[in-house]
Every structure is written in C-alpha cells, then in structure tokens.
N, C-alpha and C positions, 0 to 999 in steps of 0.2 A: 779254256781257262779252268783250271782245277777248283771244284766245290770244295769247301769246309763245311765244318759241323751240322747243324741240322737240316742246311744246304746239300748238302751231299747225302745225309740222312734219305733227306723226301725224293730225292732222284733214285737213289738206289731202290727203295720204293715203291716206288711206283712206273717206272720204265718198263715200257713193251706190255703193262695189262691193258686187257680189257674192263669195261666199265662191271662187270660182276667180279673181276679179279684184285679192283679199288682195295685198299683195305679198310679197316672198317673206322681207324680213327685217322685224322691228320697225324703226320709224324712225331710232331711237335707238341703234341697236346698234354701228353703225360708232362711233359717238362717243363712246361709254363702254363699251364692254365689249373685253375683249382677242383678240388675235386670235385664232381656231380653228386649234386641231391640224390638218392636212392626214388626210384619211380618206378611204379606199375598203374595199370589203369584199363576199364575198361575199354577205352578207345582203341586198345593195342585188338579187340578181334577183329576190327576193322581190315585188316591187314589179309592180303590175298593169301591162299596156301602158293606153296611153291607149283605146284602142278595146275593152279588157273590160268589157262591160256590168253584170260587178261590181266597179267598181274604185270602190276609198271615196271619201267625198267628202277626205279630206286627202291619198291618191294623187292626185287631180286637179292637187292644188296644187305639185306635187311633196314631198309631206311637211314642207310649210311652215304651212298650216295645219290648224284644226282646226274642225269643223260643232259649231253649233249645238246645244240641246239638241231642237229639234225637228227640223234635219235628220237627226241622229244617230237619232232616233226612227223617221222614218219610214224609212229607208235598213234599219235592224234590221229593222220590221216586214214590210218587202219581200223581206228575206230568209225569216224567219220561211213566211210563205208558200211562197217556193219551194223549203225542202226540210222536207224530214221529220227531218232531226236538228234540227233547229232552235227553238228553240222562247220563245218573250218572254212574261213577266209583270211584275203591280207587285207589287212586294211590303211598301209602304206610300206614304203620301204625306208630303209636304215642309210644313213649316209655309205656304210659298206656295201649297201645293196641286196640285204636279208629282209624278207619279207617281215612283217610285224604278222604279227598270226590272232585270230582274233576266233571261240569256238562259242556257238549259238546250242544252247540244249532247252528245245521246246515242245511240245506237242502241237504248236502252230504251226510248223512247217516257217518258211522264210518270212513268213507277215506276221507280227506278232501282233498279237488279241491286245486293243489299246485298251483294256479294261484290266488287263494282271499287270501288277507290280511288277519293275525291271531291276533283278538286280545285277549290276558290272562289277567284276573281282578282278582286280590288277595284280599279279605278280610280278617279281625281277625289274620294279623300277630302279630297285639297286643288286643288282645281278647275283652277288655274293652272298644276298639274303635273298635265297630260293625259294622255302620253304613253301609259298604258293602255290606254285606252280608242280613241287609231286601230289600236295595236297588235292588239289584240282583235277590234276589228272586219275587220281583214282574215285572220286566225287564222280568226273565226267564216266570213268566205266560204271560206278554202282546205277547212275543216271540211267544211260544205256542200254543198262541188262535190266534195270528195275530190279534192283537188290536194296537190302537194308529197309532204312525210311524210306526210298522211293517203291517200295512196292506195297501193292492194295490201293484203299478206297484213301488212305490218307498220304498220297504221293504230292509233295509241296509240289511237284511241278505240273499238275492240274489246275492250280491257280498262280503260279510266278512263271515267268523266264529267266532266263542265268547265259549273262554274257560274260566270256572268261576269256582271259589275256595271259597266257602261261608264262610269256619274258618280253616283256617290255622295253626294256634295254638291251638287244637281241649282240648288239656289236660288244657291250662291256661284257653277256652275258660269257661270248667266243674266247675272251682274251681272260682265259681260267687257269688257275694255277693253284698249290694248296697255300700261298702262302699272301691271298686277298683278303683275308679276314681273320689276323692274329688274335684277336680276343674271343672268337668264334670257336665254338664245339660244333663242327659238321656244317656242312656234309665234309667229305673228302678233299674234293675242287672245286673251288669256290670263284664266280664270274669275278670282275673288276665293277668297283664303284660307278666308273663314268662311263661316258659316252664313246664313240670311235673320235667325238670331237672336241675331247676334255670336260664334257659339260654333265652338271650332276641333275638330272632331270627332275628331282624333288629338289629343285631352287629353280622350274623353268616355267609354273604354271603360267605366272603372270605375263613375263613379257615373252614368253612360245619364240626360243631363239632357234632351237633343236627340230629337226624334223618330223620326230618320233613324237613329240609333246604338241606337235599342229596336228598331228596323224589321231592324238589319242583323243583331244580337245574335237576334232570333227566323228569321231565316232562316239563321243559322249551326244556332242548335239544329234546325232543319227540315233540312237538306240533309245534317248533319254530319260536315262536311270532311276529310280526312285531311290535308291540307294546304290554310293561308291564307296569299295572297299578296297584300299589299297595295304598290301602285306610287307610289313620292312621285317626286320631282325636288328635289336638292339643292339646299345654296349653301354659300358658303365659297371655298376656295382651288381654283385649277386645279391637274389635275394631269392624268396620262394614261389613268386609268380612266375608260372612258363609264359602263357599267353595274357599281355597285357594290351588293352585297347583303349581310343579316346576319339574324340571328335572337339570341335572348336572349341567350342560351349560346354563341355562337359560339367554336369553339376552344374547350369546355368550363370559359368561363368565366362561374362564378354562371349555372348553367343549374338553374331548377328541376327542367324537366321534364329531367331526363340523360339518358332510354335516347333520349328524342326528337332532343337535340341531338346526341347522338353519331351516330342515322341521318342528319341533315342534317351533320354535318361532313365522315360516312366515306362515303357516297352520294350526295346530291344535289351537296355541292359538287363534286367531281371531275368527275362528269357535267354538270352545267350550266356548268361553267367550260372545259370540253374541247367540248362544242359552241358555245359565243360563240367561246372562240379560234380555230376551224375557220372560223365563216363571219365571221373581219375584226373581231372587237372584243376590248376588252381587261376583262376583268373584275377586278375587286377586294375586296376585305373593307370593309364598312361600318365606316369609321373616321374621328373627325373633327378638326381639326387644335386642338393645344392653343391657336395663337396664329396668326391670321389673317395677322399682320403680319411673323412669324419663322418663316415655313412650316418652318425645320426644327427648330422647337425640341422635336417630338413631336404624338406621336399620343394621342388619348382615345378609348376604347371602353365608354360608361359602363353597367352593366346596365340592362336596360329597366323602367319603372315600370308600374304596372296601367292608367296612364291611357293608354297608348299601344297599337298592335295588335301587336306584338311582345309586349309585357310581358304582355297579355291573352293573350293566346295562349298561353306560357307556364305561366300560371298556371291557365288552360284545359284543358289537358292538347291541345292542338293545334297541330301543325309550323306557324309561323307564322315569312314571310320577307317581310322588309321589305324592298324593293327602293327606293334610292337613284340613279336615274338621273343624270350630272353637267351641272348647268345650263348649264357653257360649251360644250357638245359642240350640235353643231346638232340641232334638234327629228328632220331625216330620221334620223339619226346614231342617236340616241335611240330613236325608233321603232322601227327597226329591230331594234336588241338588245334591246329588251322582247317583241318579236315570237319571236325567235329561243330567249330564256329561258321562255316560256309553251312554245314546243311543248319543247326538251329539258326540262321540266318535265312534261310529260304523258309523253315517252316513258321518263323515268328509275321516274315512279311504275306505268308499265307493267309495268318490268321488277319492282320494287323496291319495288312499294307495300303487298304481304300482310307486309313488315321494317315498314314504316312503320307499319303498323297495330298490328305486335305490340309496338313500344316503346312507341308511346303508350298501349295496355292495360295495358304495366309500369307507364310513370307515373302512370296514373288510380289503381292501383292503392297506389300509396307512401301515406304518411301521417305525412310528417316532423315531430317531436316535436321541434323549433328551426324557427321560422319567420323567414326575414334578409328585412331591411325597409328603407327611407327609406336608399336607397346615392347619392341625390343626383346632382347631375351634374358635382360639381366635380373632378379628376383633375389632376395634375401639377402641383402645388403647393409648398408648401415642405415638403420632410420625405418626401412619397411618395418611392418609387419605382417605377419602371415594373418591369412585368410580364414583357416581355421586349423583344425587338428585333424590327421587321420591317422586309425590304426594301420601298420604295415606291419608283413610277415616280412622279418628279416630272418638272414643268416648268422650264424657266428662268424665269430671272425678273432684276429688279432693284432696287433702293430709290433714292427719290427724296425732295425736299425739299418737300414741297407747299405752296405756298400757299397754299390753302384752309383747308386741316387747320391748319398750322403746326409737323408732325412731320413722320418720315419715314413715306411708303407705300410698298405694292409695286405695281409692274409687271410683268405679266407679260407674257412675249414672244413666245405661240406657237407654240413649238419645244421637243421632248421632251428632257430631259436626258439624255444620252447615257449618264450614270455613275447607278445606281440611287442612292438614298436609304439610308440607315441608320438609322431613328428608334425614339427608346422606346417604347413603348405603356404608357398607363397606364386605367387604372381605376379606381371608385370604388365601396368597399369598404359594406357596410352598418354603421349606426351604430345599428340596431335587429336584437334578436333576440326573437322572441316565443314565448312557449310559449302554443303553444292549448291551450282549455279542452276540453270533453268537448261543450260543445255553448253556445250563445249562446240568453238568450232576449228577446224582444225584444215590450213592451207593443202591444196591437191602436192605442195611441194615437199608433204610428208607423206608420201604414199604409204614407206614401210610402216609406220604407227595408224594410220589407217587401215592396212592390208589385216595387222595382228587384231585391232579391234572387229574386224569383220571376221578374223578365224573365231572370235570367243564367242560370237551370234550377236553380236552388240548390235539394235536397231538402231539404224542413221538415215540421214538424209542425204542424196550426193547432188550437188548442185550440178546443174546443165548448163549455164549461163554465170558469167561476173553478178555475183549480189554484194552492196555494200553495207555493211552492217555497223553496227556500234556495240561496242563490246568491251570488257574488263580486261584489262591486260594486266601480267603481273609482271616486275621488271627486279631483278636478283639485285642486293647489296653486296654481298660478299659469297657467295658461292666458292666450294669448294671440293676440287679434287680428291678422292682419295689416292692414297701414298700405295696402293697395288692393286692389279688387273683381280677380278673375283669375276667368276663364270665367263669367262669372255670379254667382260665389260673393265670400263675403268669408271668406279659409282660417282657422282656427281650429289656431294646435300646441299640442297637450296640455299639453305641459310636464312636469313629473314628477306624479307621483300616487300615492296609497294606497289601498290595498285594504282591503275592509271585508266579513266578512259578512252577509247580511241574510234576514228572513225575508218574499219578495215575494210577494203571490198577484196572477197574470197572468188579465185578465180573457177572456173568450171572445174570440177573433178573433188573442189572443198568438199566436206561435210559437216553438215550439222548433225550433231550426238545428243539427243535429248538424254537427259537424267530422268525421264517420268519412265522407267522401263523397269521391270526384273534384275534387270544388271545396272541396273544406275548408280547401288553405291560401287561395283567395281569398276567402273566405269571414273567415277569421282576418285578410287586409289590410281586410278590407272596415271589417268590426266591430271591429277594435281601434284605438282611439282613439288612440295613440301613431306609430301607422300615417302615417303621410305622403299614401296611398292609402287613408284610410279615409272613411266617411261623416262622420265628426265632423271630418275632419281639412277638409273638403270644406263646413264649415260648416251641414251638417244635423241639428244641435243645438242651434241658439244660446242656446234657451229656457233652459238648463240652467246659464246662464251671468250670470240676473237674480236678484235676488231680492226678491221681491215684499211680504216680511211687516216689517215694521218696530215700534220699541216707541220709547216716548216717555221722556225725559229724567227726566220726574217718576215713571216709574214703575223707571225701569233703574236710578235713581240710589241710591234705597232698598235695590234690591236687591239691589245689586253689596254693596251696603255689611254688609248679612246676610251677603253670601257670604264675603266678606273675616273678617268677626268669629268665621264657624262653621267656616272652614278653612285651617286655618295653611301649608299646603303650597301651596293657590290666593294665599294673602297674601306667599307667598317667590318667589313665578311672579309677580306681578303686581310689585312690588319689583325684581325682578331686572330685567325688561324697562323700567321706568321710568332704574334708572340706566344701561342700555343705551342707550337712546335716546332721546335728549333731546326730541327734533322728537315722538314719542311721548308723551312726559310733558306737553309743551305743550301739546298738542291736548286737551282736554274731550269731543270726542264720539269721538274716538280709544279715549281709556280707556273710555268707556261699552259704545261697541262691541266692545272683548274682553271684557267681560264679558257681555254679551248673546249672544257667540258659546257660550259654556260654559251656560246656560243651556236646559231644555227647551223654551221658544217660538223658538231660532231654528229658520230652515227648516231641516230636515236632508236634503231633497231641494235644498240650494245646491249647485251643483258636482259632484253626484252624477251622474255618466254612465246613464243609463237603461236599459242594456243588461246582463242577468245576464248571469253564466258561471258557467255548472256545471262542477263541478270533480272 
C-alpha cells in the first residue's frame, strides 16, 4: 500500500539505517510541534566524547536517539563484565518472552549492606517515554569507571545502592516506531504505550493483572527500596520546566504516608531542585493544566490513585517520585536532567537517607481509623476552589481560528514569558471515607484475589481446617456496570449498600487478612467494594452480580397470594408500591418478582459481596 504525506516522509527517512545513522529529529516535528526553548546547560559535559569506548549507544547519536532492546542489552552486559560494581539480571519474563532486566551497582557485591539506603529507578513503564533509561545507562558507566561525583572520598555509592530497571515494558518498548508519541520531541523511535497485552502498566499497581507489574511488585518486596523512582515523559501544555517531579503528598497534600511526604518536601526537593538548577535546567512541581486551550485558567494536582506508582507507593509505605519529564523540551535536554536528578538523588539519600528510613518506619507504623478513597481526577469545576496559588514559568503563546477544529487553538511561540504566572491550584478531594474492619476474610473460592494479595506481601492467615465465623457482610442495591472494557476489565461501582450480619464458615485454603499490618490501608482500598481502587471495583466479582435460581408463575403465584392473606403489613407494602408506580402495577412478572424476593427460595447469596469483615 503506498504512503502519503509525513507517512511516506518518515519511511523514506529512516529505511535501511542504522541506529547512529537515526536522524536527529522525528520527521514530523518541524511540521507540528512548537518551536523549542533555546538551552544550554551545564549538564551537557556530562556527555561522553566520541572517542570513549564507553559512550552509550544514544551519546553516539548526539542524545537524539535511543537502542534497541537488544542493543541496550548487550551494551549493559559489556558493562556488567568490566566492573565489579556492576551487576544485570532478569527478574522475570514479558508475555513475549523478553527477559525484564534488572542492573544492581554496589560496592556490596550481591548482598547488600542492610544499613545503606536503596534506591530503585524505573524506566520505560511507558516505553515511548525512554528517557530513563539512556540516562541510567550512562549514570551506570560514570558508576563503573568512578567518574564525575562517583569519584574520590565523596562517591554516593559508599553509602547507597542503586537498583535500575532500563525498560520496563520490554514488549511495548520492541513495537517502536517514529510515530508513538505525536506530541513528543525525541528521541527519533519512540516504544508503544502498552503492553504485548493492551495493558498500560501505570493503571496496574493495584490489582497486578500484567506479568511484568507481579515481576516488578516481587522485586520491590526483594530489594526493598527506600526510595522509588519511576520516569514518564509528559504531554500537555508548554511551559518552561524540563524536568518536573511529584509524589502523593506533595506539599502535604492528601499524603497518606506524612512523615514520608514531609522528608520528600523538606529534603529531597530542596536538594534535587538546587542541583538541576546548578547544572542548566529548570525544575518544577508535577502539576497539570486545568484546560489545555486557557493555559491560564489553573492548575490540577489531583491525589494519586492505588493504580498508579506514586499512589502505590504511598499506600506502600515507600518514598515514591514520579518524575514528569516535558515532551517539548528535546530528548538531549531531557536526558540530561533525568541524568543529573538520579545522581543528586543518590547523593541527598547519602546524606539523608537513615531520616528517610525512620519516616517511613513512622508510616508503616500508623493505622488510620478513616480511610479517604475514590478523590477522582476532576478539579477546578464549578463550586471548587483552589487550594492556593502558585507561581509558574509559562510560555508565550497565542490563539488562533483553526480551520480544521473550527474553534479557537493555541500556539505556542517558543519564547519564555518574561512576567511569571499566577495560577490557582486545585485539587480533588475524596468522596469516600472508609472505616476498616479488624480484618477481611475472604473464601479459598477466590484464590485469584487471594494469590494478588499475597504478590503485594500482604500478611494473612490461611486456614487448614473449615472455621465458622461471624462476620459483616455487605449486599449491593444497585450496582453498576460500566458502559466499556478499561484495561482488560469491565469496572463495576458499588453503588450504595447494606450491611448484614452473618454466620459464614470459611472453607480450608480461606484467609484471614488482618488490617493491623503496613499494608492495611491498602489492603482496605483493595477489599472494599465502594473503593474505586478495589478488586470488585476492578470487576473481579461479577459472579456475584447473576442470579441463577428462578421459581415459576404457577408456583409464585399461589403463593404470593398466602402471603398477602397471612400478612397485613406485606399487603399495605405491596399496596403502597402498586399506587406508587404505575409501570410496576402493570408488569405481572414485576409483582411476582417482589414477592419471590421476600420469600425463603430466593438466592440470598444475590448481590452479596463474598468478602467478610470482622468487626
């Protein structure tokens, strides 16, 4: 089939090179994307000369492009080799059957010193946003050779370890093309968003559908980090932050974990925002624009959810910073200040990381009696208002009449607005509060919600023997489907419900899940149905939502009619709702049916959630 336009552009292009032969911008980019801020910066000496026999394969390119999942492999492996801090494994495999690659740089050797801070840096959970992963890799050569900050008496990696993940999403990262990420400046080929299995692995923390997110989840519990970094690349509006970053809490707000957010507000950011500004880049607060089209109408900073690695993290009890790279800033540009934020990021939890240790022991330790839930993402609406004000470095810009659209768009011009920004910030508040039970139990007939609780390290009890218990049950009113499949799932909202007590005996293989644990409020998003971030919410229940028993016309009919004649108060209920509702009174299998609900043959396992709570 014959290419057209920019189609046919990027093939002509780029056919039959090699990865130094890449050119240095997507085809596309002069034509649709706005022009670049002018940059320079110290961080640019970072950059290997051409002649170092370790310079990466995207230094080749001048930080234009990015290798392969096998050059990346073998380039690591050759490091691996020639040093002794060095050190690569897998630490599972991809539905396509790519190893996950997982690279250790210690002075410990394979046992790490439980006394130095660990920090885990995730790249390519969205493949297309690499940027991590060249960064890393030249981080892991300066490491290596003991160049830069890691040489001499002040080398962070005499008191940290650094576990690094270069592609994460190793199958989306293979299915690379220039044209993954249209609003993107670089690199050249750019991975695919999801999975080999459509799944976008920053929506998988919570319910671990993916194999690569059970693979990442048991190397968290294995390595267990003091700090997780995971590296996206934005979209959205320009403006003149390159590297922008955030965690749950940030600015203490709707921080689970608090003593944690408070060491990331009053330590890490001061220090990693006073070394980007030193070496040439401009850092900023993970914030994102209420309205694309009115860049000044405000800011949204919405708390993070269980399904994302900030909100996991959080709820983890783990310093967890999601780094937002800015898609219009060039890929070198980029690079760079993810390079710059990895080392002041080892050298702050050098100084700083036995504080970081001892918050998150505060947090593990809490056990909040209100659990805030389902805060959404919507913010700056009618009625809110923001939170406060903050300055931002915007762009100029201008609006135009498009023909295409048939509204107005923006144009953006390239050029930093000389007069800062003034904008609200808003946020979105929780519309659930939960009180957790004493513990959750949950039938051996749910293995798979079981099996996931046990990948997250959730401490349970598995019964050996039938126990009968008494327990809280909660039983749906109107539950509801949603109207399309999202990550695999078809979502299910609770809707309101009532609670009932019951006398259940759990067969051998059940568990009891106490809430007194580290993970007990995740554990309470997990298992509580109301939950937004729960398993039912996430549609692993649906069964619960049929009902399978049924009674015949000739037999209900009789005996509505006993029930009506033996109970005057069921005959003033049945009465009441007839002249209430018309469309009810006409229906014949309508009336049959409330009264076969009152009845001992209906199912009493309809709508009943399957999950006790001890109270």
């Amino acid at each position: 089939m014959l290419k057209t336009g920019l189609a046919a552009v990027a093939v002509a292009m780029t056919a039959g090179m090699t990865m130094a032969e890449t050119p240095t911008k997507a085809p596309w980019e002069s034509e649709i994307l706005p022009p670049a801020l002018a940059w320079h910066g110290a961080s640019e000496k970072l950059v290997a000369k051409p002649s170092d026999p370790w310079i990466t394969p995207s230094e080749l390119t001048g930080l234009t492009a990015s290798p392969d999942y096998a050059q990346t492999r073998a380039w690591l492996e050759k490091l691996d080799a020639a040093s002794p801090l060095i050190r690569m494994e897998s630490f599972g495999r991809s539905p396509e059957g790519r190893d996950l690659l997982v690279v250790f740089a210690s002075k410990d050797g394979a046992a790490f010193d439980p006394k130095k801070p660990v920090l885990l840096v995730q790249a390519g959970i969205h493949p297309g946003e690499i940027d991590g992963k060249d960064a890393g890799m030249m981080l892991l050569r300066d490491i290596a050779f003991e160049r830069g900050a890691f040489h001499g008496k002040d080398n962070p990696l005499d008191k940290v370890n650094l576990v690094f993940v270069p592609i994460f999403s190793v199958d989306g990262h293979e299915r690379a093309s220039p044209y993954s990420r249209p609003n993107q400046r670089g690199p050249t080929i750019q991975g695919w968003r999801h999975t080999a299995q459509n799944l976008n692995l920053n929506r998988d923390y919570g319910k671990l559908d993916s194999p690569e997110m059970r693979a990442m989840i048991g190397l968290i519990n294995r390595v267990k980090p003091d700090l997780y970094m995971d590296i996206h690349v934005t979209d959205g509006e320009d403006y003149q932050y390159d590297i922008t970053y955030g965690w749950a809490g940030y600015k203490g707000d709707f921080a689970r974990s608090k003593a944690t957010s408070a060491w990331l507000d009053h330590s890490f950011l001061p220090a990693t925002e006073a070394g980007l500004k030193a070496a040439g880049h401009i850092p900023g607060q993970l914030v994102f624009a209420l309205d694309d089209r009115d860049p000044k109408k405000g800011l949204g900073a919405s708390p993070a959810s269980l399904r994302y690695s900030n909100g996991y993290g959080d709820a983890a009890r783990i310093a967890t910073v999601l780094v937002e790279n800015h898609s219009l800033k060039p890929y070198r540009q980029r690079v760079l200040g993810t390079y710059v934020l990895l080392e002041e990021t080892l050298k702050v939890l050098a100084r700083d990381g036995a504080a970081l240790r001892a918050a998150e022991l505060q947090d593990r330790a809490t056990r909040p009696a209100v659990v805030e839930a389902n805060f959404g993402t919507s913010f700056g609406g009618g009625g809110d208002k923001p939170i406060r004000t903050e300055t931002f470095l915007g762009v100029l810009f201008e609006t135009y009449d498009s023909p295409a659209s048939g509204r107005k768009e923006v144009r953006w011009l390239g050029k930093p607005d000389p007069t800062p920004w003034s904008l609200p910030l808003y946020t979105a508040e929780p519309s659930l509060k939960l009180t957790p039970p004493k513990a959750y139990w949950i039938s051996s007939a749910k293995p798979e919600v079981i099996e996931r609780l046990r990948v997250h390290g959730v401490t349970m009890e598995t019964l050996t023997a039938p126990r009968a218990v008494g327990v809280d049950m909660i039983r749906f009113q109107a539950p509801k489907l949603a109207a399309r499949a999202n990550e695999g799932h078809v979502e299910i909202a609770a809707g309101p419900v009532t609670h009932e007590t019951r006398a259940v005996t759990f067969p051998a293989g059940s568990v009891r899940v106490p809430v007194d644990q580290p993970l007990g409020e995740m554990v309470t998003l997990l298992l509580e149905p109301q939950s937004d971030e729960s398993f039912f919410a996430w549609g692993m229940f649906p069964e619960v939502l049929q009902r399978v028993e049924y009674i015949e016309g000739y037999a209900i009919a009789p005996l509505a009619e006993k029930m009506l004649a033996a109970d005057p108060k069921l005959k003033a209920q049945f009465e009441a709702r007839l002249a209430a509702d018309p469309k009810f009174a006409a229906d014949p299998d309508a009336r049959l049916a409330w009264f076969y609900a009152r009845t001992p043959y209906y199912d009493d396992h309809y709508r009943l959630y399957p999950v006790g709570r001890e109270l």
